[in-house]
C-alpha positions as CSV (number, residue, x, y, z in Angstrom):
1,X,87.3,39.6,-3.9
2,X,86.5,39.9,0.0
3,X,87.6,43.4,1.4
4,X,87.9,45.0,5.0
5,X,86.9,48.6,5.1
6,X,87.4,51.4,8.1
7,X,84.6,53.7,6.7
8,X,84.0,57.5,8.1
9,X,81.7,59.0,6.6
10,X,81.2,62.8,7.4
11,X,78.3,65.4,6.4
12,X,79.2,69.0,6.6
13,X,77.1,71.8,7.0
14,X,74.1,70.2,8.8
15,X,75.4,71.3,12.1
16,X,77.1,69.4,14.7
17,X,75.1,66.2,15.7
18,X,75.8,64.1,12.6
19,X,74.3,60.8,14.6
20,X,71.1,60.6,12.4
21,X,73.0,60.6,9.0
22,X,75.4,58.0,10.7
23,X,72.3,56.0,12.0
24,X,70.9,56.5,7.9
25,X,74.8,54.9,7.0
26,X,74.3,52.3,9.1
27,X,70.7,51.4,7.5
28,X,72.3,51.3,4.2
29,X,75.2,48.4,5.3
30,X,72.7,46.4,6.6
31,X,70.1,46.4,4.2
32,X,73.0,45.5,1.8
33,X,73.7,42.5,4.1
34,X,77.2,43.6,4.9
35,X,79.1,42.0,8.2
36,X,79.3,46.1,10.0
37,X,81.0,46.9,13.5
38,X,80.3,50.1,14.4
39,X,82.8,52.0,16.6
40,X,83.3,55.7,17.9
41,X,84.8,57.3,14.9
42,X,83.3,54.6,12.1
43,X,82.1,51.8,10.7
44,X,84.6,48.5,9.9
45,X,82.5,46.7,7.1
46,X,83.3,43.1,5.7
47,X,82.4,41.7,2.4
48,X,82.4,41.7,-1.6
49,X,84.5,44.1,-3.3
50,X,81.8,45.7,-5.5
51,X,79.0,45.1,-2.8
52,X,80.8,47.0,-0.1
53,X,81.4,50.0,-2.2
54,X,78.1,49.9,-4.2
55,X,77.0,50.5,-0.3
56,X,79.3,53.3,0.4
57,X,77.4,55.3,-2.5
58,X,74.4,54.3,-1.6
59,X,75.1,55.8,2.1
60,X,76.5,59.3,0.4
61,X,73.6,58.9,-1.9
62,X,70.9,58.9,1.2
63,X,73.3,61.6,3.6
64,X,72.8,64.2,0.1
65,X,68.8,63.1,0.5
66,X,69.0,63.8,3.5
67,X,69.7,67.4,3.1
68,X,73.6,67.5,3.9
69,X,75.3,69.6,1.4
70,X,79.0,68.1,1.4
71,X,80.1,65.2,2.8
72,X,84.0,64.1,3.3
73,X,84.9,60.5,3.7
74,X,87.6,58.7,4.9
75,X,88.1,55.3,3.5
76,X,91.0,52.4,4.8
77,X,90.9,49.0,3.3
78,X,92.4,45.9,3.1
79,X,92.3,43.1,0.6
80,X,94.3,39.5,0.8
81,X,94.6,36.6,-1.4
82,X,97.3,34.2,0.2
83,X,94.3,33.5,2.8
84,X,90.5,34.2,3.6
85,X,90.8,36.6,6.6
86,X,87.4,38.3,8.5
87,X,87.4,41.0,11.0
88,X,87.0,38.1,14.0
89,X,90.0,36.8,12.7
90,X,92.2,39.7,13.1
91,X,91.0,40.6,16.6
92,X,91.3,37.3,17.9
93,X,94.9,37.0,16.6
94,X,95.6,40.0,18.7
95,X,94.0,39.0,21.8
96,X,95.8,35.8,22.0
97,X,99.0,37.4,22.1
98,X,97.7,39.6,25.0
99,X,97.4,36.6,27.3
C-alpha cells in the first residue's frame, strides 16, 4: 500500500539548532529511496507502507546515535485505494484551481 506522510521529527535536549539531526533524517529517506520534499517544519515522504515507516525508525534510530536523548514526533498520513495519488498530484490539483 502507497502512503503520503507529513513527518516532524524532533530531538530534545541537544540544544536549540536541531538542523544536523534533521540533515541525519533526511540521509535516512534517501538512502531508503523514498520520493522526500523537505519543507520548514518537515519532511512529506511518498512511498510503500512498510518501507516509509521502516525509515521513520531508522531516522529515530540514528537521532538516539546521535546523542539526542528524547525525541517527539509528529506523524500525518494519508492512504487511498479508489486511485493511485503522489504528492505532484495533489499540488497540481490545487494549482489549477488558482488560475
Amino acid at each position: 500500500m502507497q502512503v503520503i506522510v507529513d513527518l516532524c521529527i524532533v530531538p530534545l535536549g541537544v540544544g536549540v539548532s536541531v538542523s544536523s539531526y534533521v540533515a541525519a533524517c533526511q540521509q535516512v529517506l534517501e538512502e531508503a529511496g523514498l520520493t522526500i520534499v523537505l519543507h520548514a517544519y518537515g519532511t512529506n515522504i511518498e512511498g510503500d507502507y512498510d518501507q516509509v515507516f521502516r525509515a521513520i525508525r531508522q531516522c529515530h534510530e540514528r537521532i538516539h546515535e546521535m546523542g539526542a536523548p528524547r525525541i517527539t514526533t509528529t506523524i500525518k498520513l494519508g492512504t487511498r485505494t479508489d486511485r493511485a495519488q503522489t504528492m505532484a498530484d495533489k499540488i497540481a490539483s490545487v494549482e489549477r484551481k488558482l488560475v
